[in-house]
VOGU-3710 file (C-alpha; in Angstrom, 3 decimals, decimal comma):
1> xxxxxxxxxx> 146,022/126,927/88,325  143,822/125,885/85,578  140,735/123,612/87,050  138,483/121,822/84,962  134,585/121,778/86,323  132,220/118,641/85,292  128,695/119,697/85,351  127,126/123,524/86,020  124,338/122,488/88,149  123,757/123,884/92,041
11> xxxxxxxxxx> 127,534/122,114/92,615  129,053/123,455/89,367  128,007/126,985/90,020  129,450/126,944/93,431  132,429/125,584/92,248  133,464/128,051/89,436  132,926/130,730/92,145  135,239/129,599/94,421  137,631/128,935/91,996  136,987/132,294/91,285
21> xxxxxxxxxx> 137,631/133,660/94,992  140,557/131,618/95,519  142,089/132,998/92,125  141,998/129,516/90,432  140,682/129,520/86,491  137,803/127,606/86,046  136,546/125,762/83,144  133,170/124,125/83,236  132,166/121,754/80,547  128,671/121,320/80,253
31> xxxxxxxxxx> 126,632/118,523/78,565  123,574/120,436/78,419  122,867/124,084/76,528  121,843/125,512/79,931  122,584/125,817/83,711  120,987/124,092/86,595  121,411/120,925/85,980  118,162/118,659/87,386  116,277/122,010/88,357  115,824/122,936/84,551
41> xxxxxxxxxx> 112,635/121,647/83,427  112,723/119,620/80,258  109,755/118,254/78,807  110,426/115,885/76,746  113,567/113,425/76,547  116,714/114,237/78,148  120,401/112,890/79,215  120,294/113,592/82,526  117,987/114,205/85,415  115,498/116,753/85,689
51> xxxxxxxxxx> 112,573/117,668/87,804  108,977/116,874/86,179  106,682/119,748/85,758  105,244/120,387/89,337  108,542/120,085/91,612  108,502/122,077/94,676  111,684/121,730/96,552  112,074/120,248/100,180  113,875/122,976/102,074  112,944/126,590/102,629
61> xxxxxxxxxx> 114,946/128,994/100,818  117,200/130,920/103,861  118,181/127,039/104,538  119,383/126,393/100,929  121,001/129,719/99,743  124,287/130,240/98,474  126,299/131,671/101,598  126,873/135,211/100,283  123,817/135,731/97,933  120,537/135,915/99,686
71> xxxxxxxxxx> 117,560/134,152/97,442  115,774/137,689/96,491  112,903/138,129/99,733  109,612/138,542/97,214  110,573/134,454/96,308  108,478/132,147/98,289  109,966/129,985/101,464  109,181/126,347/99,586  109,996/127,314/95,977  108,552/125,884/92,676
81> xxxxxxxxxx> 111,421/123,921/90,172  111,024/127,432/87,809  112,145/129,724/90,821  115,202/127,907/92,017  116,134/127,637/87,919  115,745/131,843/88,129  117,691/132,656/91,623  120,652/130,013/89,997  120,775/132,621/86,872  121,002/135,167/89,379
91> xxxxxxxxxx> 123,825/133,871/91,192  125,433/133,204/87,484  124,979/137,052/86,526  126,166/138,202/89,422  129,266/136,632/89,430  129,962/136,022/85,728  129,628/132,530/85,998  128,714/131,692/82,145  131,628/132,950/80,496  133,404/130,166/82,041
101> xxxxxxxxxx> 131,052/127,466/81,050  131,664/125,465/77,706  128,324/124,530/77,348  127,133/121,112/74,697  130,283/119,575/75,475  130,678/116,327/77,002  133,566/114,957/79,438  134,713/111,910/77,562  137,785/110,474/79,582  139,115/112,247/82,811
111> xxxxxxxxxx> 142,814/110,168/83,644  145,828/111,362/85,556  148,361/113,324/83,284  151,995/111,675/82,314  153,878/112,399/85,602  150,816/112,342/87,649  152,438/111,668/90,815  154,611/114,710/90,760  152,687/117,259/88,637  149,270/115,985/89,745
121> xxxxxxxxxx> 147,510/117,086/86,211  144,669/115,515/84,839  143,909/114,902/81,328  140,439/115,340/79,763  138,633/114,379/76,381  135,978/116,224/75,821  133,302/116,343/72,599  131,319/118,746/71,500  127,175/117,076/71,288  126,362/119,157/67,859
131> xxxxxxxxxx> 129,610/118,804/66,007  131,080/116,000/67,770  134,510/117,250/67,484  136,779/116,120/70,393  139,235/118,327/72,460  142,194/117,020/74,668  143,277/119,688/77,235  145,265/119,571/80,604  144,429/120,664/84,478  146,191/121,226/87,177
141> xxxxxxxxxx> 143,135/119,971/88,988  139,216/118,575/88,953  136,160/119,265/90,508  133,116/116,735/89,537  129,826/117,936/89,752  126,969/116,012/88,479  125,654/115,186/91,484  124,146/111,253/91,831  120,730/111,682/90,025  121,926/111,149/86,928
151> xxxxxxxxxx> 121,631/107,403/86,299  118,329/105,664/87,537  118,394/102,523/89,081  115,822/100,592/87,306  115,963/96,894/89,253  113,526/95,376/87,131  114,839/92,007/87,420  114,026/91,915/91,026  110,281/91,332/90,092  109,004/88,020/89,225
161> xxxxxxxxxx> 106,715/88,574/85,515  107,456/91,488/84,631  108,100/90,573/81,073  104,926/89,318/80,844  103,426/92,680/82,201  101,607/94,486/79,373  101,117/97,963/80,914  103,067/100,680/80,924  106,563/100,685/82,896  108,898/103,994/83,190
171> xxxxxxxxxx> 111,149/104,962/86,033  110,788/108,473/87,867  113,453/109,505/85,770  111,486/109,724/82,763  108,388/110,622/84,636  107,588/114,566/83,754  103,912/115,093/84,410  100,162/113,401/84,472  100,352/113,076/80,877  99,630/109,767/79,943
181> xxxxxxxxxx> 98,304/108,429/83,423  94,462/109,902/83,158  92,156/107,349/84,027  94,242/104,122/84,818  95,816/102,309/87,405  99,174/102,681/88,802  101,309/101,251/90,827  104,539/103,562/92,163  107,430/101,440/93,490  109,468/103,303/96,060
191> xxxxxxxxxx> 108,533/105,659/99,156  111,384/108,089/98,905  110,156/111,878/97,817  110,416/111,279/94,345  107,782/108,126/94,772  105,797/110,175/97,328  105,613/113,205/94,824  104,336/111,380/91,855  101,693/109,505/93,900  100,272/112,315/95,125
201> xxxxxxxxxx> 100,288/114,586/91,665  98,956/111,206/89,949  96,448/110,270/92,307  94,632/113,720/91,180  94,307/112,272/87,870  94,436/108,573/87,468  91,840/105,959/88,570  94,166/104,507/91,317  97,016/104,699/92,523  99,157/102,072/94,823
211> xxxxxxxxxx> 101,975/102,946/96,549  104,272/100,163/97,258  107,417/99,965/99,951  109,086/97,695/101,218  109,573/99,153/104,226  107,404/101,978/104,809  108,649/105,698/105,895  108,429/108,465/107,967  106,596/111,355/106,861  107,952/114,727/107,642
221> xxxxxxxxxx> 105,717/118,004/106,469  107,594/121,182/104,911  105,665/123,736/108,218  106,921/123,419/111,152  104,891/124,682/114,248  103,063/128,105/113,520  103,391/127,852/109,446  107,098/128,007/110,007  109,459/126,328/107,535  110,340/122,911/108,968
231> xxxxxxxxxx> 114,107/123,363/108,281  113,686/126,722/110,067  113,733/124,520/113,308  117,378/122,977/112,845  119,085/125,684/114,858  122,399/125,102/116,467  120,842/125,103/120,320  118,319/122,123/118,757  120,584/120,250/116,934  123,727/120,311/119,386
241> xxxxxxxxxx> 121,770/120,264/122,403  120,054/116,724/121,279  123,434/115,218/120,533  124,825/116,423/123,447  122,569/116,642/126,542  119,675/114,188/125,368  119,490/110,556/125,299  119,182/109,319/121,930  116,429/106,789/123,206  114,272/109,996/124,389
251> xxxxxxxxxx> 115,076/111,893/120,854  113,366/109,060/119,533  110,275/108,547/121,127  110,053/112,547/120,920  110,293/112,415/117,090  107,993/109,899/116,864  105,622/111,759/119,086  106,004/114,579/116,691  105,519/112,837/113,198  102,506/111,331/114,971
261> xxxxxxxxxx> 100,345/114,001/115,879  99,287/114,870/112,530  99,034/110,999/111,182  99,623/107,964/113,142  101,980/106,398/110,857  100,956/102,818/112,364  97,326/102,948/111,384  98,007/104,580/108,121  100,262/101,229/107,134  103,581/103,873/106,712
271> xxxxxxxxxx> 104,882/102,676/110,022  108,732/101,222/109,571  110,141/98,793/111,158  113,003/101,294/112,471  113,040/105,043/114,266  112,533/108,115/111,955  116,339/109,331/112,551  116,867/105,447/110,797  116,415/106,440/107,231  115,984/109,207/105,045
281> xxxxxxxxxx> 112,454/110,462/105,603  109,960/111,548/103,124  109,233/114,974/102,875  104,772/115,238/101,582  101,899/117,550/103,294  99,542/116,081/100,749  100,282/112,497/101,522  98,068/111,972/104,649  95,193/113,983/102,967  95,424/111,520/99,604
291> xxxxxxxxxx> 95,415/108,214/101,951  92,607/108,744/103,901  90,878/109,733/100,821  91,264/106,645/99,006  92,866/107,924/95,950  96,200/106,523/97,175  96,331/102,861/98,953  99,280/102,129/100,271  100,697/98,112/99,557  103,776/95,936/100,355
301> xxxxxxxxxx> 106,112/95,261/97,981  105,139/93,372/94,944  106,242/89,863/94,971  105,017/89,424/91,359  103,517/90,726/88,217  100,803/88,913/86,062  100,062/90,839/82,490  97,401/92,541/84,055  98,045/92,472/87,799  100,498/92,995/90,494
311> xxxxxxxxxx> 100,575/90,024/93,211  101,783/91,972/96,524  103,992/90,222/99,331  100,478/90,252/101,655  98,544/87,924/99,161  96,213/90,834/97,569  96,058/91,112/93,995  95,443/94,618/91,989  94,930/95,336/88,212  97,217/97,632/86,851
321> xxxxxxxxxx> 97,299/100,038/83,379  100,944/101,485/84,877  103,862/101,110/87,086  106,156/103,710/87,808  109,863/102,848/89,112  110,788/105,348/91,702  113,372/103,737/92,798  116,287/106,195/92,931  119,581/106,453/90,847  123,190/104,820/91,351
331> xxxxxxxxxx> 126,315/106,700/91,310  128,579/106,575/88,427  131,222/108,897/86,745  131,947/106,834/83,782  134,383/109,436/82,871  136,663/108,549/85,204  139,398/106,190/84,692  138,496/102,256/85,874  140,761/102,477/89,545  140,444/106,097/90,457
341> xxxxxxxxxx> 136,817/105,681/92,442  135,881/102,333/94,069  131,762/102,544/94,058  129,894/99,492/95,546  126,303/99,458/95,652  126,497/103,298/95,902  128,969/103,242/98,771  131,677/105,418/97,362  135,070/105,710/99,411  135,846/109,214/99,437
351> xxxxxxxxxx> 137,668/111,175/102,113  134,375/113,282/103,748  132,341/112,225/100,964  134,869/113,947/98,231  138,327/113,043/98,138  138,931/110,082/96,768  141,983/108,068/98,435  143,516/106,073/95,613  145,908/109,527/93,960  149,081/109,953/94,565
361> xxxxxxxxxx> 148,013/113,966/94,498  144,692/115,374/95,996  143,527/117,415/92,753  140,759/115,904/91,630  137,234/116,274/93,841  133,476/114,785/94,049  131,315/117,544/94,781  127,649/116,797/95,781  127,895/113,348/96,194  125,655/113,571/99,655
371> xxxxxxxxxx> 122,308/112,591/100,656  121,841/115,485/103,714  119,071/116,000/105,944  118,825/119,594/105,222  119,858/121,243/101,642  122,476/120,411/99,045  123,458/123,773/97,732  125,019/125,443/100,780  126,806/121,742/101,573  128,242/121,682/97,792
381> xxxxxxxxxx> 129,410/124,572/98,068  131,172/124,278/101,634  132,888/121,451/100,080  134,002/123,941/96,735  135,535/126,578/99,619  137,560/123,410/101,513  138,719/122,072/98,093  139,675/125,068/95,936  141,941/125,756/99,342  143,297/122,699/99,337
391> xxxxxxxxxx> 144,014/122,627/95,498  145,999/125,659/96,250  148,014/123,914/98,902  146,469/126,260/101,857  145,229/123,376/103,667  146,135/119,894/104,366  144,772/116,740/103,912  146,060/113,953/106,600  147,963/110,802/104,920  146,357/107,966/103,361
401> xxxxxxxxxx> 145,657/105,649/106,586  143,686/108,778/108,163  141,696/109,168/105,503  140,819/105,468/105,481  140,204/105,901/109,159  137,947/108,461/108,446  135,962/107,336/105,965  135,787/103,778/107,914  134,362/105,619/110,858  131,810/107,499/108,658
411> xxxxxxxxxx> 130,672/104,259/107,241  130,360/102,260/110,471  128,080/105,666/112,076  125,825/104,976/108,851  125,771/101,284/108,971  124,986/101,567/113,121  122,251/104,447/112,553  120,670/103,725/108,954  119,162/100,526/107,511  120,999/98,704/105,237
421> xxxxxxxxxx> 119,708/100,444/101,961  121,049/101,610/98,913  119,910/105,114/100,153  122,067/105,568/103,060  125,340/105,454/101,734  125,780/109,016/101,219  123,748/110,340/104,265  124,810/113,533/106,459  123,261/116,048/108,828  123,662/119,222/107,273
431> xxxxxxxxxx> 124,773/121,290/110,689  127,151/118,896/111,443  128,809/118,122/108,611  128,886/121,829/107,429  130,701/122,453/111,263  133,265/119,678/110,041  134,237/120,910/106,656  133,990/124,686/108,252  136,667/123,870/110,758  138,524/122,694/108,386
441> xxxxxxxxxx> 139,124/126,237/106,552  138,898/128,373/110,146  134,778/129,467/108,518  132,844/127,962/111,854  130,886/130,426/113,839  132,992/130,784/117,053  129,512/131,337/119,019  131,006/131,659/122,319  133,522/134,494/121,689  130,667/136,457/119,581
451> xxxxxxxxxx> 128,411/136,150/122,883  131,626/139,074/123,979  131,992/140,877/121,099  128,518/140,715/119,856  125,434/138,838/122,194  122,763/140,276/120,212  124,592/138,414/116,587  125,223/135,529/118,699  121,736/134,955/119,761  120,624/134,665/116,552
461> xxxxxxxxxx> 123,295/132,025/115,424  122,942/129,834/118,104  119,186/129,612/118,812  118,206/130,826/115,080  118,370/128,691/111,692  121,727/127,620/110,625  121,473/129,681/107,629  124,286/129,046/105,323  125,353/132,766/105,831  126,518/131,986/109,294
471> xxxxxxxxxx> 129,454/130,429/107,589  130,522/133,680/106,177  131,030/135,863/109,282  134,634/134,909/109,715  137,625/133,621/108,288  138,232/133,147/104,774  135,676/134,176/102,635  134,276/136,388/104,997  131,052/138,603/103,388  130,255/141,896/105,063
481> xxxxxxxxxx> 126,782/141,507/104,511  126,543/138,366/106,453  125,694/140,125/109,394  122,711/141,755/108,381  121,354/138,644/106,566  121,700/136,754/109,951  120,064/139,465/111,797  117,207/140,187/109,290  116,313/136,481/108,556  112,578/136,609/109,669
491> xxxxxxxxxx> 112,133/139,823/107,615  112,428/137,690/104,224  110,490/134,556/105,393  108,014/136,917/106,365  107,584/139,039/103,573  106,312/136,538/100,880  103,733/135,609/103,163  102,665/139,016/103,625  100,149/139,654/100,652  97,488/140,762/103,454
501> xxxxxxxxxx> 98,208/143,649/105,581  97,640/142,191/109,252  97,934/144,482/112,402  100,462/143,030/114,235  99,154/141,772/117,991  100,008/143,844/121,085  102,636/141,331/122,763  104,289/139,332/119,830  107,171/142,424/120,034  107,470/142,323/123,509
511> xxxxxxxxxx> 107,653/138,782/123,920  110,759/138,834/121,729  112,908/141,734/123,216  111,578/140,061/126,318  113,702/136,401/125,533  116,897/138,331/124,028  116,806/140,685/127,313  116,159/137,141/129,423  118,970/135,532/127,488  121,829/138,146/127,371
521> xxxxxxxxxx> 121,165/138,442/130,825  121,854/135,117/131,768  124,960/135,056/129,924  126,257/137,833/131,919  125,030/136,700/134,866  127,073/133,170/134,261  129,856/135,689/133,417  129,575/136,901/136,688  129,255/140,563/135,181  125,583/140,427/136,917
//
């Protein structure tokens, strides 16, 4: 089966090695001369997203690996935009990903084939950018995978006077580094990471900076408790244990008890009107440390704009040199024919966030297009395992009306948990949305029977990080070094941090054979073998 690949970013690459695995041939067009997609830097101009200069991404790398090659242990937990560009030409040479990549070439036209609803082929136009000459080939199916940064949503018609406003104005798109903001005073519109990011690298260089929401955010910090990665927490006993066993009333007040201690969100003016699991939370240890400076004051939203001044919704009045837009992107795949994906105010009706339901044939797939709490590049490529399976007709999708059903019930949880934003349309919780698509190929950890065949191996899944490995330890797929990453995964988020010998203290060892020995023992005793 030949299966054409839009995009060779962190979804792309995924997607031309399972198509690889499966025995499917890939071909990834590529607009750009490069891999990576947003996480290759480019300074100046560009078609497409990309990070600016100082990017440092939100989850730790054992939490955003691909599932069967380990991020090399010397890398740092919270990598800079340069490091995750190098492991993703890693993961290319390893697997011979480029030779399947048409790079400079852009998708044109993606439409069902003549005889769609039997043969289920797809027809692309593509051109190359240099010589613009244009190429018709056929598929037997499609995997999309530009992601949903790739067109900023840039409401400027929302603000009263801002026509008349003679500063600067760029969105976060365009937004690369300081350059350009020395010395004057900004405005940033929009308290997602992107807006939190830029106001904290700008308010290190520019007179003043205002940070204006709407509705204010949550604040989440990248260390957990001890200096451990944040996203080193979400383990399976955590995460399952809340959803199951614990009130969702107490999970609240605990999480807000949590995102307290280190700032009190109310007296800092971040405080939303809504609980932290309610939106999409920011993700800034420099934020706190900025505000209570003074080199970041945070406002309400701007009701108006003067030529010189923003009027905010609370009456105050600020001069301004710049404003910066960071007020995210909307999905679009102009590519595709008008009909094939309904997309309303970024609420996209696809079967588990990548199927849509309108084909008479399930061969063409939206990769990426989530918004998780946790990391993208595991998730993406979960969702490249369950499709290139289903493209070769070893799993099932359910008719139609169950998809509907499905993606109705996913949309009422996010309506009922999330406020109404243009945000929280895409929104899922990594571990359980990586246990739903894992089911759905026979790749979930099947904790309880390991606890027979192996307690030690499943201790650490269940009460360690849900490392994307975990997913490779069975069923199709399976890697034989999976195992050993699972067991070792405190060996490589320690070793970065040791550049400084340390003894080690006398009970930290014990303390740790201590819990397994306390925990296996339990089990058997509930086993009755004790």
């Amino acid at each position: 089966m030949k299966i054409a690949i839009i995009g060779s970013g962190a979804s792309g690459l995924a997607a031309i090695k399972s198509c690889l695995d499966e025995g499917l041939k890939p071909y990834c067009f590529e607009k750009q001369s490069f891999i990576g997609g947003l996480w290759h830097y480019s300074p100046g101009e560009r078609d497409g997203a990309t990070v600016y200069r100082t990017t440092v991404i939100n989850t730790s790398k054992e939490m955003m690996c691909y599932s069967d090659f380990l991020i090399p242990k010397e890398f740092p937990n919270f990598m800079h935009n340069t490091k995750i560009k190098e492991y993703f030409e890693l993961y290319a040479e390893r697997f011979s990903l480029k030779e399947h990549i048409t790079f400079s070439t852009e998708v044109l036209s993606c439409a069902p084939a003549e005889g769609f609803a039997s043969n289920g082929k797809w027809k692309l136009t593509t051109r190359h950018v240099e010589s613009q000459q244009t190429t018709t080939d056929y598929f037997d199916g499609v995997m999309v995978c530009i992601g949903h940064h790739a067109v900023p949503y840039f409401p400027l018609s929302d603000f009263s006077g801002v026509k008349e406003f003679k500063g600067k104005i760029i969105h976060s798109h365009d937004y690369r580094d300081q350059t350009g903001f020395e010395n004057l005073r900004v405005a940033v519109i929009g308290i997602g990471n992107s807006g939190g990011d830029i106001a904290v690298e700008l308010s290190r260089h520019s007179k003043q900076v205002y940070l204006s929401t709407r509705n204010g955010t949550w604040i989440l910090n990248r260390m957990h408790k001890y200096g451990m990665p944040l996203d080193y927490a979400m383990t399976r006993k955590a995460v399952l244990g809340m959803r199951h066993f614990v009130p969702d009333s107490l999970v609240e007040v605990l999480a807000q008890k949590t995102v307290n201690a280190r700032l009190d969100h109310e007296k800092y003016g971040l405080r939303p009107e809504y609980g932290v699991f309610s939106q999409h939370p920011m993700v800034n240890d420099d934020m706190a440390n900025r505000i209570i400076t003074g080199s970041i004051q945070i406002k309400t939203n701007i009701a108006r704009f003067t030529e010189k001044t923003a009027v905010f919704e609370d009456g105050t009045e600020e001069e301004l040199d710049a404003v910066v837009f960071a007020t995210g992107y909307s999905i679009q795949y102009p590519f595709l024919e008008e009909g094939i994906l309904k997309v309303d105010e970024n609420d996209a009706d696809l079967y588990k966030f990548v199927f849509p339901t309108t084909l008479a044939k399930n061969t063409l797939a939206v990769i990426g297009c989530i918004q998780p709490l946790g990391a993208v590049n595991p998730i993406s490529e979960m969702q490249c395992r369950w499709v290139t399976r289903v493209f070769k007709g070893e799993v099932e999708l359910p008719s139609n009306p169950e998809m509907q059903r499905d993606i109705y019930q996913k949309k009422f949880e996010m309506r009922k948990r999330y406020v109404k934003s243009r945000r929280h349309t895409v929104q899922v919780d990594y571990i359980n949305y990586m246990d739903e698509l894992a089911d759905l190929i026979s790749v979930r950890p099947e904790v309880t029977k390991m606890f027979f065949k192996d307690p030690l191996l499943a201790v650490k899944v269940f009460f360690g990080p849900a490392a994307p490995y975990i997913y490779r330890l069975q069923g199709p797929g399976a890697w034989s070094g999976a195992r050993d990453a699972v067991m070792s995964v405190d060996d490589r988020v320690f070793y970065p941090l040791a550049t400084r010998k340390v003894k080690p203290g006398k009970t930290s060892g014990l303390k740790t054979l201590f819990f397994y020995a306390l925990v296996i023992a339990a089990i058997a005793w509930l086993m009755g073998l004790i």
